[in-house]
C-alpha positions as CSV (number, residue, x, y, z in Angstrom):
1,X,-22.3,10.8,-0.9
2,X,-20.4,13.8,0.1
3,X,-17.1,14.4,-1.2
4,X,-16.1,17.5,0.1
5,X,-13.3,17.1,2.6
6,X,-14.2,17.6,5.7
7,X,-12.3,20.6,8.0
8,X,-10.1,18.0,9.4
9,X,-9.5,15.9,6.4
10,X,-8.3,19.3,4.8
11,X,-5.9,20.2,7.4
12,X,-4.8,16.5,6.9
13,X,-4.2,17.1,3.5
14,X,-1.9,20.2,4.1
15,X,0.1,18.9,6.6
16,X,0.8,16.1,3.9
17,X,1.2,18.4,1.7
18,X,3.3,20.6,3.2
19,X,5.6,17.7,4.6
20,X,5.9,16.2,1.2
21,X,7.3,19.5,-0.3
22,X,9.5,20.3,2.4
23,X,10.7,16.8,3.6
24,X,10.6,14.7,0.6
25,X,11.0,16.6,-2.9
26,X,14.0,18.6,-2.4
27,X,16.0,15.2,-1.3
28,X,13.9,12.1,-3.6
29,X,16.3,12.1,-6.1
30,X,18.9,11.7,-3.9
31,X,17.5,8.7,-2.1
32,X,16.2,7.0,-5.2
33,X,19.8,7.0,-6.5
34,X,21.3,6.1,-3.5
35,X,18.6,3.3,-3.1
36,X,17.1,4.0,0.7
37,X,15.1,7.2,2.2
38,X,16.7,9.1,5.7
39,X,15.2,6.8,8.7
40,X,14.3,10.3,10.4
41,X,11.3,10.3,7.7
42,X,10.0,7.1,10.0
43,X,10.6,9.6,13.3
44,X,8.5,12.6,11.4
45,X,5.7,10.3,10.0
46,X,5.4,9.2,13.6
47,X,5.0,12.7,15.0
48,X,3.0,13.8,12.3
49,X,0.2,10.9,13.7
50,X,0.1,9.7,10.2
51,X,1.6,6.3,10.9
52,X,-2.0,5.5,12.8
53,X,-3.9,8.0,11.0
54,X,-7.3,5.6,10.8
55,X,-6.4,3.7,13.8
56,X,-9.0,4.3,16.6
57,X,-7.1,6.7,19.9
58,X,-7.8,3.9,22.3
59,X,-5.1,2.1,20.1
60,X,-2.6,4.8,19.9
61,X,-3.9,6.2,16.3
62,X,-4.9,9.7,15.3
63,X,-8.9,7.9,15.0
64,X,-9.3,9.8,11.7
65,X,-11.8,7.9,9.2
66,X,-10.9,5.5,5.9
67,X,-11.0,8.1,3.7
68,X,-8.3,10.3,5.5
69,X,-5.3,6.8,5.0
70,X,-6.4,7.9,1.2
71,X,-5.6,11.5,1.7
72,X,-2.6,10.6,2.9
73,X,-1.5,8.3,0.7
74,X,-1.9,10.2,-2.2
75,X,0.2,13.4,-1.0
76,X,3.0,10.9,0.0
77,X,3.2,9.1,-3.5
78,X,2.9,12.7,-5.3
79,X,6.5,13.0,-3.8
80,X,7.1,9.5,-4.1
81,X,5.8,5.7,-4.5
82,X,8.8,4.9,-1.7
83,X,6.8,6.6,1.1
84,X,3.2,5.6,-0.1
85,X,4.3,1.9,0.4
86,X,5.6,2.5,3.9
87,X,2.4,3.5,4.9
88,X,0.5,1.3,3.1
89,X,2.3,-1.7,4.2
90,X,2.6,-0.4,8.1
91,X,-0.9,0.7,8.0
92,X,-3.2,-0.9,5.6
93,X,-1.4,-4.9,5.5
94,X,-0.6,-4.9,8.8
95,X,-2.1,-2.2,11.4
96,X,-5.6,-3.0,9.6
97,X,-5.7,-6.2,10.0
98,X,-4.6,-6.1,13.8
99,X,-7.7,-4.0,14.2
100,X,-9.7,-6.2,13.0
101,X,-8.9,-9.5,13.0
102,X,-6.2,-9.3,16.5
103,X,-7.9,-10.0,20.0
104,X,-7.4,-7.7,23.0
105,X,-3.7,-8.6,23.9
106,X,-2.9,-8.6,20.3
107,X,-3.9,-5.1,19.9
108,X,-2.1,-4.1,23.2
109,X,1.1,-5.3,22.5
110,X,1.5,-4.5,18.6
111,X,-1.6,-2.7,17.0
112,X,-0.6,0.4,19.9
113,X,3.1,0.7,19.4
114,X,2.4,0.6,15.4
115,X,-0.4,3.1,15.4
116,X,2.3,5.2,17.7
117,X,4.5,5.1,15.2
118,X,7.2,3.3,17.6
119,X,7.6,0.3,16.1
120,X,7.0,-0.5,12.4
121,X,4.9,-3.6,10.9
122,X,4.7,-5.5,8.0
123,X,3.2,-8.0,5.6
124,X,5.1,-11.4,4.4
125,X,2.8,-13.5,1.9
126,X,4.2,-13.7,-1.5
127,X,6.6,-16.4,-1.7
128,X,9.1,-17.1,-4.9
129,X,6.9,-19.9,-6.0
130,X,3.5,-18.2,-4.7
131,X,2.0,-14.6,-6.1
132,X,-1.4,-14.6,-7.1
133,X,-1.6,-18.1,-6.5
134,X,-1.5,-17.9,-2.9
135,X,-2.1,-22.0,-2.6
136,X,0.8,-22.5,-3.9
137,X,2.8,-21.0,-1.1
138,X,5.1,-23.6,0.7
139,X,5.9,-22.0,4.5
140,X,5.0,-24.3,7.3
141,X,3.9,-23.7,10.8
142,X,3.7,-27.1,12.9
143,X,2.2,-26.6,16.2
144,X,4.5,-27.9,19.1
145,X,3.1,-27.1,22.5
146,X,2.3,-23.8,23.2
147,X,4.6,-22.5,19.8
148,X,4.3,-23.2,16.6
149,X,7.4,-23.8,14.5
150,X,7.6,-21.8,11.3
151,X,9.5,-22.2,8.5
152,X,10.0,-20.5,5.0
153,X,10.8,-18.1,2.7
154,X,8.9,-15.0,1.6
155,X,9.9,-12.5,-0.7
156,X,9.6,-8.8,-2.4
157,X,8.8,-8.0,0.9
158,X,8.4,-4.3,2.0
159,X,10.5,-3.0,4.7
160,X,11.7,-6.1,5.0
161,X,14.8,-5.0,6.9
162,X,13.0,-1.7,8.6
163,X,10.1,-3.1,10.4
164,X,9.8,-4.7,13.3
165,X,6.7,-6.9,13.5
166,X,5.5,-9.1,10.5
167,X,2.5,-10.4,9.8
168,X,3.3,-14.3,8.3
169,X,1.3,-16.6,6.3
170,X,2.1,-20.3,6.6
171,X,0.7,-23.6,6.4
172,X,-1.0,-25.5,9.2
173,X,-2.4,-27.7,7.4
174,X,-1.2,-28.3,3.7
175,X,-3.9,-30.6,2.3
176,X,-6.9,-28.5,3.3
177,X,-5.1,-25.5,0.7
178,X,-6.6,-22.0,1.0
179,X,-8.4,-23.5,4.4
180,X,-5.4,-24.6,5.8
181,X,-3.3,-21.4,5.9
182,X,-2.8,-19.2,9.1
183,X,-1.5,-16.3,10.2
184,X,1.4,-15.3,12.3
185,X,2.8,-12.0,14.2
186,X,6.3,-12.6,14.0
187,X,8.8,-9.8,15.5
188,X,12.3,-9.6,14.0
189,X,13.8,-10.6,16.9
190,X,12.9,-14.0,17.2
191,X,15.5,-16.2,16.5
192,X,16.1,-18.1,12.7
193,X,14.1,-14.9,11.8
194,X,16.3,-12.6,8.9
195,X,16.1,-10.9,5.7
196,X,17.8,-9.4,3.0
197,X,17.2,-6.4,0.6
198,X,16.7,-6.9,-3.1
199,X,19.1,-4.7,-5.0
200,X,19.0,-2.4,-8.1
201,X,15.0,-2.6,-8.7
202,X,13.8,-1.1,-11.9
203,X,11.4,1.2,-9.4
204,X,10.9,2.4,-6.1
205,X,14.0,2.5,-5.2
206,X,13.8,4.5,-2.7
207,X,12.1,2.0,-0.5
208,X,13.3,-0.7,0.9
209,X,12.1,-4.5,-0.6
210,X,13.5,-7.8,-0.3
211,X,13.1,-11.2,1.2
212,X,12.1,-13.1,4.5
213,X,14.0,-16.6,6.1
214,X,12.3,-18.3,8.3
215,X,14.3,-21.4,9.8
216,X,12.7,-23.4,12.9
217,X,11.2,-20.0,14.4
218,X,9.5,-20.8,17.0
219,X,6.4,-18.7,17.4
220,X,4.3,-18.3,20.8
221,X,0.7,-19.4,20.0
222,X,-0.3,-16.4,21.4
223,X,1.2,-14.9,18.5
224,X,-1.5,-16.4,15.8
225,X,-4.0,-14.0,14.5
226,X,-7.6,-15.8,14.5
227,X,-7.9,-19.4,14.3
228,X,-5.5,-22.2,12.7
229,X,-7.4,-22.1,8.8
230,X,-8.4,-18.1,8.8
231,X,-5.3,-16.9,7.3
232,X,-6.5,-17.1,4.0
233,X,-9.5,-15.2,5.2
234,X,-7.1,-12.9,7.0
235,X,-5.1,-12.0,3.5
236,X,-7.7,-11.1,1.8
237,X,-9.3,-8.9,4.2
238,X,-5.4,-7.5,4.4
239,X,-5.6,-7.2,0.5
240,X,-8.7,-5.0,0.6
241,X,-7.0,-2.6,2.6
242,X,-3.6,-2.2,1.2
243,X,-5.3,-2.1,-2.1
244,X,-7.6,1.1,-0.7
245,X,-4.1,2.6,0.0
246,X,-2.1,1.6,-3.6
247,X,-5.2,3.0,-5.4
248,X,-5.3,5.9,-3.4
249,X,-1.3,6.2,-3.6
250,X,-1.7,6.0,-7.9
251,X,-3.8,8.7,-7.8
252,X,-1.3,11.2,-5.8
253,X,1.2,9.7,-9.1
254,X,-1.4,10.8,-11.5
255,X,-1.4,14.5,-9.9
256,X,2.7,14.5,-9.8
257,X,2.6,13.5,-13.3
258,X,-0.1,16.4,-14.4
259,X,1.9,18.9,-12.0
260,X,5.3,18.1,-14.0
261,X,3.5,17.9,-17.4
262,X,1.8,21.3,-17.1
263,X,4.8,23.1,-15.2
264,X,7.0,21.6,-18.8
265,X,3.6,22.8,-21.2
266,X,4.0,26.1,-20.0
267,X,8.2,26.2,-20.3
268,X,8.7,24.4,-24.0
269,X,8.4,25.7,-27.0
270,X,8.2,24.1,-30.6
271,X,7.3,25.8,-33.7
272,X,6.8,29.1,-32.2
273,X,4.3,28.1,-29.3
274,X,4.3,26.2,-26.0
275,X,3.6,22.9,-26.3
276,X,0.7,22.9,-24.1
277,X,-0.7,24.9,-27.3
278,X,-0.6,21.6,-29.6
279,X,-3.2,19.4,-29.8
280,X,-1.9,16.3,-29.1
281,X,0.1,17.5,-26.3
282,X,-3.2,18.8,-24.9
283,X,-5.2,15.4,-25.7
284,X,-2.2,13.9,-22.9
285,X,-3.4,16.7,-20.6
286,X,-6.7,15.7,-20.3
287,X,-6.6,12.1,-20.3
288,X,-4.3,12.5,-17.0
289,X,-7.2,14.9,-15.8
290,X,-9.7,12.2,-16.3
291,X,-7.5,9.5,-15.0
292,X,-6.9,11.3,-11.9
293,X,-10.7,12.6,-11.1
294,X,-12.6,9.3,-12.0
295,X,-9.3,7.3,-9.9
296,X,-10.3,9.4,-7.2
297,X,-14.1,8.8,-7.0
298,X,-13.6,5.1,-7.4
299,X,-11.2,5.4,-4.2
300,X,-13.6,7.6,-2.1
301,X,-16.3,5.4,-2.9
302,X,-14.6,2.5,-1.0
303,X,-13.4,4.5,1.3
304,X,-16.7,5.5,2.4
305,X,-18.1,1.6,2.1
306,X,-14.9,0.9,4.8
307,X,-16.3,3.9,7.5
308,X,-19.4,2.2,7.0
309,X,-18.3,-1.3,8.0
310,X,-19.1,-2.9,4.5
311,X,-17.4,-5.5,2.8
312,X,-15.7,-3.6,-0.6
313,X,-13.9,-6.0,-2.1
314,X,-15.2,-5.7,-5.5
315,X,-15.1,-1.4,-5.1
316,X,-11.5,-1.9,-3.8
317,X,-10.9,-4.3,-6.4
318,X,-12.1,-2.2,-9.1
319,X,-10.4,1.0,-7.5
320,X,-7.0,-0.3,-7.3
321,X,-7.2,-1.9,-11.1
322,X,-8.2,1.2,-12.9
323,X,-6.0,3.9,-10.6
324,X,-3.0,1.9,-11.3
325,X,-3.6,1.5,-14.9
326,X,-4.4,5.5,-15.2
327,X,-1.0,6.3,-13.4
328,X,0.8,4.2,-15.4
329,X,-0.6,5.8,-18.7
330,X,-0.1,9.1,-17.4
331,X,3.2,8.8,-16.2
332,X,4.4,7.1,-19.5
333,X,2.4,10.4,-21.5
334,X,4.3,13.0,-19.2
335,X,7.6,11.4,-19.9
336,X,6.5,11.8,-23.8
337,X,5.6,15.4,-23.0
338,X,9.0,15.7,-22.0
339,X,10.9,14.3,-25.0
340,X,14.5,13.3,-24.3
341,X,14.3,15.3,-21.4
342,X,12.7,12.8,-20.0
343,X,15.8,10.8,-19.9
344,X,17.3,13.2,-17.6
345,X,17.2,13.0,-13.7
346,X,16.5,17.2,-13.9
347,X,13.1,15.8,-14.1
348,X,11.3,13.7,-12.4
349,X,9.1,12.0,-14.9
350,X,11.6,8.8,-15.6
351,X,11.5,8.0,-11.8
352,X,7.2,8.5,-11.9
353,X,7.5,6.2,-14.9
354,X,9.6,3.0,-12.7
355,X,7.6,3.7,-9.9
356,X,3.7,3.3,-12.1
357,X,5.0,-0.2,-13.0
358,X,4.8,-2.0,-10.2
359,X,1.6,-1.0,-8.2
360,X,-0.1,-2.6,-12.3
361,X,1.5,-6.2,-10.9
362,X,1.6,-6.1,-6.9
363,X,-1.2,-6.7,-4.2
364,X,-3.4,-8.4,-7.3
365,X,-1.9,-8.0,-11.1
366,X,-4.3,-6.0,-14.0
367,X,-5.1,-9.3,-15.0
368,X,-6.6,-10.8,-11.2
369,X,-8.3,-7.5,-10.9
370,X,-9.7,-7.9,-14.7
371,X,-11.3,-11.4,-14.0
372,X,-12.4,-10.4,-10.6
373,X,-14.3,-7.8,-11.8
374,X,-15.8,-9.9,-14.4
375,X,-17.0,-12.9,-12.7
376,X,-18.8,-10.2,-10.2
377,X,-20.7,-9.0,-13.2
378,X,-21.2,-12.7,-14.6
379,X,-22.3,-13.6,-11.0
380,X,-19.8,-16.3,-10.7
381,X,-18.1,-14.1,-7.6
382,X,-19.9,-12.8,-4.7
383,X,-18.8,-12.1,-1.6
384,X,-20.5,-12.7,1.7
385,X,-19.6,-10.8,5.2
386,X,-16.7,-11.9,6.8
387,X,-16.9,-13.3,10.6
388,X,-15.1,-10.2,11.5
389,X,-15.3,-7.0,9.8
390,X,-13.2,-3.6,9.4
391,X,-14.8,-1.4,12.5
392,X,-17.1,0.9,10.9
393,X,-15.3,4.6,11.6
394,X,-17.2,6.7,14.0
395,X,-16.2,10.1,15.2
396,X,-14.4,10.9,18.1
397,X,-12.5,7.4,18.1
């Protein structure tokens, strides 16, 4: 396996780069304080063709491969976690799964405008009573002539009051469980549709999180995404993907964290030297070094199993666990490194620190990750090809 980046996926990453300096660093602090981003970020992300960046052309995307999302996600959660989850909501929950689990017209009428960046998508399966026990969820969708009616609740939603396209879980059929769910393209606009933001978050507070109501909606059928029973399918095949893009994402934390730690190393002294001189302080160095390079090959490696059309739930699995759990470490070491400076907002190691926390519990917590990746070694999990896969990535699309 090659890992060099490819003359493309470079430029890719200094356009990323380049925006995330310029666009996002010099105002972060600002919008984390003030609890939302500047929509023009959405209108730039869209010109930038990183809103579709591993959607095929025919569909409106920039028809760059798996590994490129990564690429991007990690530049974007180097400036912040706020901008990571746009894109990984928009792009790998919902613009994923319209390629490959949406039909023709499906694709036409959402997957294009998404990939374009004109409208915005995203992903509504937790519920208050329903996490990682997805059975547990309690929406409905009862089919009445050609809609179904849906109704429900879901919540810590992202962009929950930004995008304009959802993709719903609900319950067709309650007493079949996990093969009775299905899923739902659901545009704001429909009526009984609404939401509300949840304030004051402990992290990411730039972005923009909250709930979904759902009362009598009345959904075309046309509007179902595979057959009544294939949504549980559908959300895990979703899962695989956004947890490519949160691993990915934690490893662009790790690299802010390093950045800030060694930038601080080489400004503080203590007992006559820079800190970076001390041992212990150097021992926090490399474990973020370490973090960040073996996060990365885990990510790459499912990446490439995605442009090959495999199923990489355990690599993904596996990825997102261990990426998540090094950027938390590293951004709780680099706020050490920074003493009681890290309590101040001169620096950006307290906001890295909020921000690792969540990506440990959301899109499958430590622990789900932990027992997934046990019962694959104890041969009690194994997964078998899907009835429709990710499209293998192919040049030119």
């Amino acid at each position: 396996m090659d890992f060099r980046f490819t003359d493309e996926q470079d430029l890719l990453r200094k356009t990323a780069r380049k925006f995330t300096d310029d666009e996002i660093m010099p105002n972060i602090a600002k919008w984390d304080a003030e609890g939302g981003f500047d929509p023009v970020i959405w209108k730039r992300l869209a010109e930038l063709g990183f809103m579709g960046v591993c959607i095929p052309e025919k569909y409106g995307g920039s028809g760059m491969d798996y590994n490129a999302l990564a690429i991007l996600c990690e530049e974007l959660e180097r400036g912040d976690t706020a901008f990571r989850t746009a894109v990984s909501v928009h792009t790998g929950l919902n613009s994923m799964s319209l390629l490959q689990w949406g039909n023709e017209e499906q694709k036409q009428k959402y997957l294009v405008p998404q990939a374009k960046g004109e409208k915005i998508g995203a992903f509504g399966l937790t519920e208050p009573g329903a996490g990682s026990d997805v059975a547990a969820m309690s929406s409905t969708a009862v089919r009445d002539g050609d809609h179904y009616v849906l109704n429900g609740q879901k919540t810590w939603i992202s962009l929950c009051d930004q995008a304009d396209h959802f993709l719903v879980f609900a319950y067709t059929d309650k007493p079949k469980k996990h093969h009775g769910i299905t899923a739902f393209i659901v545009e704001r606009t429909m009526p009984g549709f609404s939401s509300k933001a949840i304030k004051n978050k402990y992290g990411i507070r730039a972005g923009n999180t909250g709930e979904l109501f759902f009362e009598n909606v009345r959904v075309p059928a046309e509007n179902r995404l595979g057959e009544e029973g294939e949504g549980f399918k559908i959300a895990m095949a979703s899962l695989d993907n956004g947890r490519f893009t949160v691993a990915a994402g934690a490893v662009g934390l790790i690299k802010a964290c390093l950045e800030a730690s060694v930038k601080y190393c080489h400004e503080r002294e203590t007992f006559g030297k820079p800190i970076g001189k001390h041992q212990l302080v150097q021992q926090m160095i490399a474990n973020m070094e370490a973090g960040y390079e073996m996060s990365r090959l885990l990510v790459y490696r499912a990446g490439e199993l995605k442009n090959q059309g495999v199923r990489n739930t355990r690599e993904t699995s596996l990825a997102k666990w261990q990426a998540c759990d090094f950027a938390n470490k590293a951004a709780d070491d680099a706020f050490q490194i920074h003493g009681a400076y890290g309590y101040s907002d001169d620096y950006p190691v307290a906001r890295y620190l909020r921000n690792s926390k969540a990506p440990v519990i959301y899109e499958g917590t430590r622990e789900i990750h932990t027992i997934m990746q046990a019962e694959y070694v104890l041969g009690y999990r194994r997964d078998k090809p899907l009835n429709k896969m990710l499209p293998a990535w192919e040049p030119g699309e």
